[in-house]
C-alpha positions as CSV (number, residue, x, y, z in Angstrom):
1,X,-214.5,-141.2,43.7
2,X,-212.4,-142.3,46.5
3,X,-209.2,-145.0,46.3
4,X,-209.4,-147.5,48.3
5,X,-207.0,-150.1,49.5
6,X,-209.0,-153.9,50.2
7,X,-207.9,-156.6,52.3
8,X,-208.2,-160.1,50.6
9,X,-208.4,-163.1,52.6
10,X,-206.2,-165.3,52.1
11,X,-208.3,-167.7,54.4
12,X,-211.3,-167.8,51.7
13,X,-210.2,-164.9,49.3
14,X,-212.7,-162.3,50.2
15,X,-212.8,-158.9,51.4
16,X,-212.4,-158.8,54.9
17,X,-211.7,-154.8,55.3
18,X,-211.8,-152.2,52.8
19,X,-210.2,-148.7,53.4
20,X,-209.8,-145.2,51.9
21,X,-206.2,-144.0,51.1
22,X,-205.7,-140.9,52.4
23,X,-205.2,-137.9,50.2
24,X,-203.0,-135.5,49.5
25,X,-204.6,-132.9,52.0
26,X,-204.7,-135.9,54.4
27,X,-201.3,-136.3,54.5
28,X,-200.4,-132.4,54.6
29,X,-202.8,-132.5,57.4
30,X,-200.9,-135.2,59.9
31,X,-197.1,-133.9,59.2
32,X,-198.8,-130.6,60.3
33,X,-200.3,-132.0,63.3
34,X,-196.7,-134.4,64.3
35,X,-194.7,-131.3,64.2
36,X,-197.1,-129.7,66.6
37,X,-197.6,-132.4,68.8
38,X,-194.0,-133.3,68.6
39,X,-193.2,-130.0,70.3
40,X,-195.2,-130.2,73.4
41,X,-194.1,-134.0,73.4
42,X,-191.0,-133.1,73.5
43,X,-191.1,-130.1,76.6
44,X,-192.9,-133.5,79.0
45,X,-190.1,-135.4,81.3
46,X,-188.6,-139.0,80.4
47,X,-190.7,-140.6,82.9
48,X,-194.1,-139.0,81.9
49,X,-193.4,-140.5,78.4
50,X,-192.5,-144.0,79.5
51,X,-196.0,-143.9,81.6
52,X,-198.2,-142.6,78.8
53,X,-196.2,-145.5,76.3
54,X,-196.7,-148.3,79.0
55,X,-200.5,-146.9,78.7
56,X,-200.6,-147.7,74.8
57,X,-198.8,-151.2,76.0
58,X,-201.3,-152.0,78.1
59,X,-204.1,-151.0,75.5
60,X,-202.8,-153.0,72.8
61,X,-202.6,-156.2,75.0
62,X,-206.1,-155.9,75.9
63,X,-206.9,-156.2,72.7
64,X,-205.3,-159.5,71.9
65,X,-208.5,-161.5,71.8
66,X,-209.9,-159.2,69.1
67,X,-206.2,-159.2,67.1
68,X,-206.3,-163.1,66.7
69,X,-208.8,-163.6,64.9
70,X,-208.1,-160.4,62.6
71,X,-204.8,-161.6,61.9
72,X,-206.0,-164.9,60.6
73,X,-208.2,-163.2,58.1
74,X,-205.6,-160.6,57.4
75,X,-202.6,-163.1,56.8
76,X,-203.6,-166.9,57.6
77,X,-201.7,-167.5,61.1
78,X,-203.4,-170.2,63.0
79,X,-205.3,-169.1,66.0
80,X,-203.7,-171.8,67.8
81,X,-200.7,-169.4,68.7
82,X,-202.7,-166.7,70.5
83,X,-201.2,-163.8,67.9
84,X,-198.1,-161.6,68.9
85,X,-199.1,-160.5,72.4
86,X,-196.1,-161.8,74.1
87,X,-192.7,-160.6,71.8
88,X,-195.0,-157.3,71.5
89,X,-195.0,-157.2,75.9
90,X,-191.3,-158.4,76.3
91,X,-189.6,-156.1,73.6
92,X,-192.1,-153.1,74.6
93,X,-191.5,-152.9,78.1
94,X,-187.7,-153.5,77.7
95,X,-187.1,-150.6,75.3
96,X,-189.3,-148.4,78.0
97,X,-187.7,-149.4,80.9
98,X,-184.2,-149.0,78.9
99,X,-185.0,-145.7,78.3
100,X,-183.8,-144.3,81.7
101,X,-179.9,-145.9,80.7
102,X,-179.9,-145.0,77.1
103,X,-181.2,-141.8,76.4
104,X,-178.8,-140.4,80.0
105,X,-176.3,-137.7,78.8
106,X,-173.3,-138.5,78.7
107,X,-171.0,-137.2,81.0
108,X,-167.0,-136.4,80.3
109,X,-164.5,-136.3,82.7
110,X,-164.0,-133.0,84.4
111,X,-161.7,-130.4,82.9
112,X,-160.5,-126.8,84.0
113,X,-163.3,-124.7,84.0
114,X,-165.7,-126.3,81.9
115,X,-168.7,-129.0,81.7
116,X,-168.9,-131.0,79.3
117,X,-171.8,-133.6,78.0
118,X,-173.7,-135.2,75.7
119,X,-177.5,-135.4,75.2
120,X,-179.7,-137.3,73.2
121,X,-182.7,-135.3,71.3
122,X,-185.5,-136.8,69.5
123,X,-185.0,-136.5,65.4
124,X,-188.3,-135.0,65.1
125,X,-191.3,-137.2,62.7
126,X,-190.9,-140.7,62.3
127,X,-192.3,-142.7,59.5
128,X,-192.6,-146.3,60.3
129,X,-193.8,-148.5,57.3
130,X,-194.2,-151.9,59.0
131,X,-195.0,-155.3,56.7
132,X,-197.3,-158.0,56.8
133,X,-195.5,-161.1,58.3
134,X,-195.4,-159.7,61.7
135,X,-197.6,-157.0,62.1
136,X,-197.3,-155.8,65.7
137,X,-193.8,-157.1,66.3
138,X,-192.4,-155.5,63.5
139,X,-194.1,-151.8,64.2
140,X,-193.7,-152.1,67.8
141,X,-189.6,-152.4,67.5
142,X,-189.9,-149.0,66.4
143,X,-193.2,-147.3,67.2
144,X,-192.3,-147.6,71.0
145,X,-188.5,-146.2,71.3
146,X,-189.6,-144.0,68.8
147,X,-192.4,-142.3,71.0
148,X,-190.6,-142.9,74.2
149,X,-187.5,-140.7,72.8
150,X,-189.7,-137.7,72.2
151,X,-190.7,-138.4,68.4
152,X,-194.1,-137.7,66.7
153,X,-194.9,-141.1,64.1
154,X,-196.9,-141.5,61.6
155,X,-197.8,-145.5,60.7
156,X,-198.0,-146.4,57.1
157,X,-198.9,-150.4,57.3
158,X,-198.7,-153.0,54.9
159,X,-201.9,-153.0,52.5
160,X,-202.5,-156.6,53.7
161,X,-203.1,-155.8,57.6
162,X,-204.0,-152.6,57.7
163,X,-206.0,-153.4,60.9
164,X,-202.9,-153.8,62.7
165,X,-202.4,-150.2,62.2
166,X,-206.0,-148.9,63.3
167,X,-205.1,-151.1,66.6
168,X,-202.1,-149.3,67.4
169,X,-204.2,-145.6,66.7
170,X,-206.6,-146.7,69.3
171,X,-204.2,-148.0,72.1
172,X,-202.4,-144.5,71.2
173,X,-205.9,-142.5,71.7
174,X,-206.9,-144.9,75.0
175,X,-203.6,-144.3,76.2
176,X,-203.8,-140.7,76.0
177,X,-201.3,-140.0,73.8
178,X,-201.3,-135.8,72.5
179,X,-203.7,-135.3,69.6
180,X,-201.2,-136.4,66.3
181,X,-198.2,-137.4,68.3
182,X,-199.2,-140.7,66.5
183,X,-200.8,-141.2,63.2
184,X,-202.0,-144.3,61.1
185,X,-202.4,-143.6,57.6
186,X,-203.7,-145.6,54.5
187,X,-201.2,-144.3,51.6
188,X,-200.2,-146.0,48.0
189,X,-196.7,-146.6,47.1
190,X,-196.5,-143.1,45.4
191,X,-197.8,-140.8,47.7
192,X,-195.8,-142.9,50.6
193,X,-192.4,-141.7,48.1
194,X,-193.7,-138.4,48.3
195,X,-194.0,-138.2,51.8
196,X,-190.7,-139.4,51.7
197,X,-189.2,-136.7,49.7
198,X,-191.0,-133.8,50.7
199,X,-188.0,-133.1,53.5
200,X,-190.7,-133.3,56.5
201,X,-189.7,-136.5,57.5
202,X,-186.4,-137.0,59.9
203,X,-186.4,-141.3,60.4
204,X,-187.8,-143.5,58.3
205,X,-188.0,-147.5,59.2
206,X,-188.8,-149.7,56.6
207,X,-189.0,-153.4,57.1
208,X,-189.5,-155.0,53.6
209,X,-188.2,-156.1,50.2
210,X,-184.9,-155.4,48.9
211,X,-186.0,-153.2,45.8
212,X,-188.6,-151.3,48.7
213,X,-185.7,-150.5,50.4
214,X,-184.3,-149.0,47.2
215,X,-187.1,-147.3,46.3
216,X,-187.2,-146.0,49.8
217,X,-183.5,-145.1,49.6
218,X,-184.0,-143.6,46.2
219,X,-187.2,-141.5,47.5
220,X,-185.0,-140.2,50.7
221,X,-182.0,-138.7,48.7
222,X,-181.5,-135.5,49.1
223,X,-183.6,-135.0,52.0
224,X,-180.9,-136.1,54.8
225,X,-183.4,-138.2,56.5
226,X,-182.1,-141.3,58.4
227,X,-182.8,-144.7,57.4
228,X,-183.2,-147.9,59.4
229,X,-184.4,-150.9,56.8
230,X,-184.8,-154.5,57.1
231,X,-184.9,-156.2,54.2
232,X,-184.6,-159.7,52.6
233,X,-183.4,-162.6,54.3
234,X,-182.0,-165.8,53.6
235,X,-180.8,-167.0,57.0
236,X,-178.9,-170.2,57.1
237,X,-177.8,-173.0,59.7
238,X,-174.8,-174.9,60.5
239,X,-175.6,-178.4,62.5
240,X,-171.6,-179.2,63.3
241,X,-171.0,-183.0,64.0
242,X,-171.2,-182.1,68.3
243,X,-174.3,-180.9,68.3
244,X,-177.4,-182.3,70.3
245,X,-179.5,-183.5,67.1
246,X,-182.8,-183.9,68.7
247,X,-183.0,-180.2,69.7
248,X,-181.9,-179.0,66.7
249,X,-184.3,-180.7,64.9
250,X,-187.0,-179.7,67.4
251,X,-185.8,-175.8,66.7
252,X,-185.1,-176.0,63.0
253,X,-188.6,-177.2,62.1
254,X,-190.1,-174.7,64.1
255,X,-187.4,-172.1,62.7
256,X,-188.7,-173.3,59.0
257,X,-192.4,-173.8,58.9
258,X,-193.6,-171.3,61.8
259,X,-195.7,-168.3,60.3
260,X,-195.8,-170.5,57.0
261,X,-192.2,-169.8,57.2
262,X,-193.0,-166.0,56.2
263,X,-190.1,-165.0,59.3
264,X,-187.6,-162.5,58.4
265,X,-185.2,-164.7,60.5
266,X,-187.0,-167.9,59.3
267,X,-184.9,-171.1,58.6
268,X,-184.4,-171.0,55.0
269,X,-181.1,-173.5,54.2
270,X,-179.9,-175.9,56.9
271,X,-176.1,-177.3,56.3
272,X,-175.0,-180.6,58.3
273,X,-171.9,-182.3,58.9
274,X,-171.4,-185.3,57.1
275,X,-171.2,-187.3,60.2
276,X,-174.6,-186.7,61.8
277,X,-176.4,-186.0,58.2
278,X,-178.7,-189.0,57.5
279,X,-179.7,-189.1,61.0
280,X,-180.4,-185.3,61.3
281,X,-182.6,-185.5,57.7
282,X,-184.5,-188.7,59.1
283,X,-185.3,-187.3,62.4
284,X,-186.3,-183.8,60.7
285,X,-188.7,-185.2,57.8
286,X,-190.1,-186.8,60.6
287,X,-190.7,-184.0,62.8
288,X,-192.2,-181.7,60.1
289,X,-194.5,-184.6,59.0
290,X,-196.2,-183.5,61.8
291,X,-196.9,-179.6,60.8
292,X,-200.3,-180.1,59.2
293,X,-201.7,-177.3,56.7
294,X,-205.3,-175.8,57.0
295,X,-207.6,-173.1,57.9
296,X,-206.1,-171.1,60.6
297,X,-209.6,-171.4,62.3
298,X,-209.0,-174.9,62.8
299,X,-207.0,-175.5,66.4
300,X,-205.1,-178.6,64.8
301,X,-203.9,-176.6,62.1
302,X,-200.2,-175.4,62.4
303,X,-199.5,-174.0,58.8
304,X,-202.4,-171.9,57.6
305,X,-202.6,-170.0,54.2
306,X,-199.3,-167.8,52.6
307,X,-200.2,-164.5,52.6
308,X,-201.0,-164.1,49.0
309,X,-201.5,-167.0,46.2
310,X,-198.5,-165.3,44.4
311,X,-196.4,-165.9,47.1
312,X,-197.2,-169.3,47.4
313,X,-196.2,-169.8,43.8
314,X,-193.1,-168.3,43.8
315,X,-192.2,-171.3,46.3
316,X,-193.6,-173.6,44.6
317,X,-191.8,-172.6,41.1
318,X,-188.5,-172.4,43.5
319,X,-189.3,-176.4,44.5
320,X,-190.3,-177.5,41.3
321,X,-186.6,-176.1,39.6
322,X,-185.0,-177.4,42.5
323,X,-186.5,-180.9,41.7
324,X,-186.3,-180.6,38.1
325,X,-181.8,-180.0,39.1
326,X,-182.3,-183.2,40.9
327,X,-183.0,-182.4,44.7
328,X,-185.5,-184.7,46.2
329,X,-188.4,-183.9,47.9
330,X,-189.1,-185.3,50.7
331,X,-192.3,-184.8,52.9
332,X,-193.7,-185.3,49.1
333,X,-197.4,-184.8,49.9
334,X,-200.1,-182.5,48.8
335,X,-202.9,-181.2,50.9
336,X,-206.1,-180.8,48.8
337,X,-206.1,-177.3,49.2
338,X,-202.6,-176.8,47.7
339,X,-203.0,-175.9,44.0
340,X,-201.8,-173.2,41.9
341,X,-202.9,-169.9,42.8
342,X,-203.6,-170.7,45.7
343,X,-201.9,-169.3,49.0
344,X,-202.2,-172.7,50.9
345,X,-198.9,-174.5,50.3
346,X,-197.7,-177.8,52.3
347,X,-194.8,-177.7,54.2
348,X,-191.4,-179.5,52.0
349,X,-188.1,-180.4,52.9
350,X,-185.8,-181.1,49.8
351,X,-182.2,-182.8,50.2
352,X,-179.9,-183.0,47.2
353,X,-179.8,-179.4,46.7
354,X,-177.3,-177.2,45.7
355,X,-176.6,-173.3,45.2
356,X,-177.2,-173.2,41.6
357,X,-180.8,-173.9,42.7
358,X,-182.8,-170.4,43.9
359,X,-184.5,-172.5,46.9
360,X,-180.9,-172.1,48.0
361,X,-179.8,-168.7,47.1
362,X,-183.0,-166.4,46.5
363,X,-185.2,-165.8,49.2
364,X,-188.3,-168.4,49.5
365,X,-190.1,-166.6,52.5
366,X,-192.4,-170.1,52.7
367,X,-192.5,-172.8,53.8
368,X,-189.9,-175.0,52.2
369,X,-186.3,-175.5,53.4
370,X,-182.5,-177.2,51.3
371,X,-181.1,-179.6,53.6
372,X,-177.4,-180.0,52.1
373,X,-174.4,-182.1,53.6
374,X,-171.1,-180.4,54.0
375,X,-167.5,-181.9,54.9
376,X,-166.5,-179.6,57.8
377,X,-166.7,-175.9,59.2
378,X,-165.0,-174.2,56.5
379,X,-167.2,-175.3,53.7
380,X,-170.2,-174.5,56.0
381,X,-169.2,-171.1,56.1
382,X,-168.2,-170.8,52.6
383,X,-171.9,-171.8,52.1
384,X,-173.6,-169.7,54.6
385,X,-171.7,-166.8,53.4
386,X,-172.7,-167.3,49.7
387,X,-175.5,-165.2,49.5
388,X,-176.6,-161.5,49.1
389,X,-178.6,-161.6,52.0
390,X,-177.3,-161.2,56.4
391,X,-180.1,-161.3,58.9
392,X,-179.1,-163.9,61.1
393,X,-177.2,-167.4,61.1
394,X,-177.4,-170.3,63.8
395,X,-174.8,-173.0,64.8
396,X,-176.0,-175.9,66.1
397,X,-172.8,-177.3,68.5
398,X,-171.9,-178.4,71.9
399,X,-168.8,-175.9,71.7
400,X,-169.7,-172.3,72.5
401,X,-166.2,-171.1,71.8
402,X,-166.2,-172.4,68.4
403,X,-169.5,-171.1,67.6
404,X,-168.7,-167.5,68.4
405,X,-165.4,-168.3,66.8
406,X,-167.1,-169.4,63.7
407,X,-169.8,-166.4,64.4
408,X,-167.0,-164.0,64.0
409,X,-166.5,-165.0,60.2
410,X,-170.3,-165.4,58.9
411,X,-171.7,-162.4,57.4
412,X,-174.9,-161.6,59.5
413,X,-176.3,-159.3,62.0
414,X,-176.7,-161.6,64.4
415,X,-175.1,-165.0,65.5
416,X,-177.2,-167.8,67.3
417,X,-175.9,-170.8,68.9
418,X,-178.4,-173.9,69.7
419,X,-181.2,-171.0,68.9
420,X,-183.0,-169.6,65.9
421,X,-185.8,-167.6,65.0
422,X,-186.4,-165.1,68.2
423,X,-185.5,-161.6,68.5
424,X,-183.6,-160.5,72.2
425,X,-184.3,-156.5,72.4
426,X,-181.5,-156.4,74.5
427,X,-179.7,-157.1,71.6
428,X,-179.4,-154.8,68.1
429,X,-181.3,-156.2,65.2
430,X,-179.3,-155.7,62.3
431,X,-178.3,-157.0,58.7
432,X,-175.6,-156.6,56.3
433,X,-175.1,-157.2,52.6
434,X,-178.7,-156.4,50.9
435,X,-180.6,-157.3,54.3
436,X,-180.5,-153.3,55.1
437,X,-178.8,-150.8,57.0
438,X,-179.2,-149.4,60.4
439,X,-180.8,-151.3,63.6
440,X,-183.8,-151.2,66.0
441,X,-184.1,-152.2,69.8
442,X,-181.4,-152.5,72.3
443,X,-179.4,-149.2,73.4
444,X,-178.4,-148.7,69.3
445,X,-182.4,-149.2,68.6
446,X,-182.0,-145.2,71.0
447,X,-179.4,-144.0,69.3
448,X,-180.3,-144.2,65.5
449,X,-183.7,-142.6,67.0
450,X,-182.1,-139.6,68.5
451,X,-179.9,-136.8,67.7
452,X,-176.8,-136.5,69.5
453,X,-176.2,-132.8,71.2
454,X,-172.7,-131.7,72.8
455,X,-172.6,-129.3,75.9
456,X,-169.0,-127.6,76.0
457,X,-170.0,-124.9,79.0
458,X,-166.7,-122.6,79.8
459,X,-167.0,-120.8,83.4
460,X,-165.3,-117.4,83.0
């Protein structure tokens, strides 16, 4: 009898998909067919793989109207915001068109009697093994640069949309894409280790949990295969006393409670100056007073369901200490719907909180956010520094200067200012501490993809 892997709604809790996981010959079967495929792929021009990519693009997009509604029942986001169809177009044409720039040898200066350069060559296979939260955005920031630089991939996605993954195999066959150049397969945790460790796979990109990562790591020893992985996230932000307090408000509410607050560079802790606190807290309850959980099927609904009951209850066991320690909460309703078990969970914002509380200091991945008053910049910092995690970090201020001065000593991959929550591909997307290694998009996105290659050509 066959394994299979089932979706569960978290809209109603029943099976919306149910698949087989491929087997062992399955998976012999597609490295066999990547290597193949990635040699021919490999022998076409730059510009005949940026055309055939823009093809798979252009697939997927079409498709949005179908992807909506399946990402609802996969993972509970409200129709109301028309999928991923737009971050998916802006980072996957940049990366192609960036192509032409960052994959150019590079040229040295001229010496006596020799040329000399550098070229960029495709690693080889790929494995991309893309999560939940943000199923299109997250694979694309891979899947594309990946193909584009001459790579073969093979998709493993998250158990919980693993439609996402049969979307991307059919723009890939629409587009035209050579037979096994890219693969989605349905594999278990074990056999996706295997794969790991068998020494057939040159890049793997993981975007995930912290002990993933270390079972991915752990899996890949040995094996010399590079690793780009995204893991937890605890992203704070700094309003400073200067700052416009209407639109950070605006942004931070969004930042929190967008996606159910299930963003890897989701709002999770929020420190204000003491000068602008109480009216920063009044003006933000009363802003996300307004983001209203239900069914994602409803167009007034702007928090639908968590992905998983269990997720929703590790939030709510985070608020619940929190309170218990003294911290206040202060939307303080309860939708009907929002009981244990289940993955519906209101929206809270909790002031008198500190970091002996876990709301503060583990990740929540909800939607819940510590609002917590601080004296001036240094303690800010101390605070947005005093954590394991380093995705991203925002500074809400008037004073650019001091923000990328401040920037300069917060331990993150990336520094906002007056922004939160948004990915530039022009820009590397990174982490430090136990938020990963590596980085995808931007000219670095190329580079970890590709193999350097040095040219030292005498004349005699």
């Amino acid at each position: 009898m066959t394994d299979t892997v089932k979706i569960i709604s978290p809209v109603d809790g029943s099976v919306y998909a149910e698949r087989p996981l491929a087997s062992g010959v399955d998976i012999e079967t597609a490295v066999i067919r990547a290597q193949m495929a990635r040699r021919a792929w490999g022998e076409t021009t730059l510009a005949e793989r940026q055309k055939i990519v823009s093809h798979l693009v252009d697939a997927l997009l079409l498709m949005n109207d179908e992807i909506v509604p399946e990402l609802a029942w996969q993972m509970g986001r409200p129709v109301r915001y028309g999928g991923e169809k737009g971050g998916v177009e802006e980072r996957a044409r940049y990366m192609i068109g960036l192509a032409d720039s960052a994959l150019a040898p590079i040229a040295l200066p001229q010496k006596d009697n020799f040329t000399r350069y550098i070229t960029r060559e495709a690693l080889g296979i790929v494995l991309v093994i893309a999560p939940w939260n943000y199923p299109f955005l997250t694979a694309v920031n891979s899947i594309v640069p990946a193909l584009v630089a001459g790579n073969a991939v093979i998709l493993k996605h998250a158990s919980q949309t693993l439609l996402a993954g049969e979307r991307f195999a059919l723009a890939a066959e629409q587009a035209g894409l050579p037979a096994g150049l890219f693969q989605n397969l349905v594999m278990g945790h074990a056999d996706t280790e295997t794969l790991i460790g068998s020494g057939q796979i040159d890049h793997i990109n993981f975007t995930g949990s912290v002990e993933g990562g270390r079972r991915i790591e752990k899996a890949a020893a040995g094996t010399f295969a590079t690793l780009g992985l995204e893991l937890g996230g605890k992203d704070p932000a700094y309003v400073r006393a200067d700052a416009k307090i209407e639109h950070a408000v605006e942004s931070l509410v969004d930042g929190s409670f967008f996606n159910s607050g299930q963003s890897c560079c989701g709002i999770e802790r929020i420190y204000v100056h003491g000068d602008v606190y109480d009216r920063f807290v009044d003006e933000f309850v009363e802003a996300a007073s307004g983001w209203t959980l239900g069914n994602p099927f409803d167009a007034d609904t702007m928090v639908g369901p968590m992905a998983r009951g269990s997720f929703a209850d590790h939030v709510r066991q985070q608020t619940e200490e929190a309170e218990r320690g003294g911290a206040v909460a202060r939307l303080n309703t309860r939708h009907k719907l929002d009981v244990p078990g289940s993955p519906y969970l209101t929206p809270e914002v909790l002031t008198g909180v500190n970091h002996q509380m876990s709301v503060m200091r583990e990740e929540s991945f909800g939607p819940v956010v510590g609002i917590m008053k601080v004296a001036d910049d240094a303690e800010a910092i101390a605070l947005m520094n005093d954590s394991p995690y380093g995705l991203t970090a925002s500074i809400w201020t008037n004073d650019l200067d001091a923000a990328a001065q401040l920037g300069s000593r917060i331990e993150t991959g990336t520094v906002f200012a007056n922004r939160c929550d948004y990915l530039d591909p022009g820009l590397v997307w990174t982490g430090v501490k136990d938020t990963g290694k590596g980085g995808s998009l931007s000219e670095i996105g190329y580079a970890n993809l590709t193999q350097p290659k040095s040219y030292h050509l005498k004349r005699v």
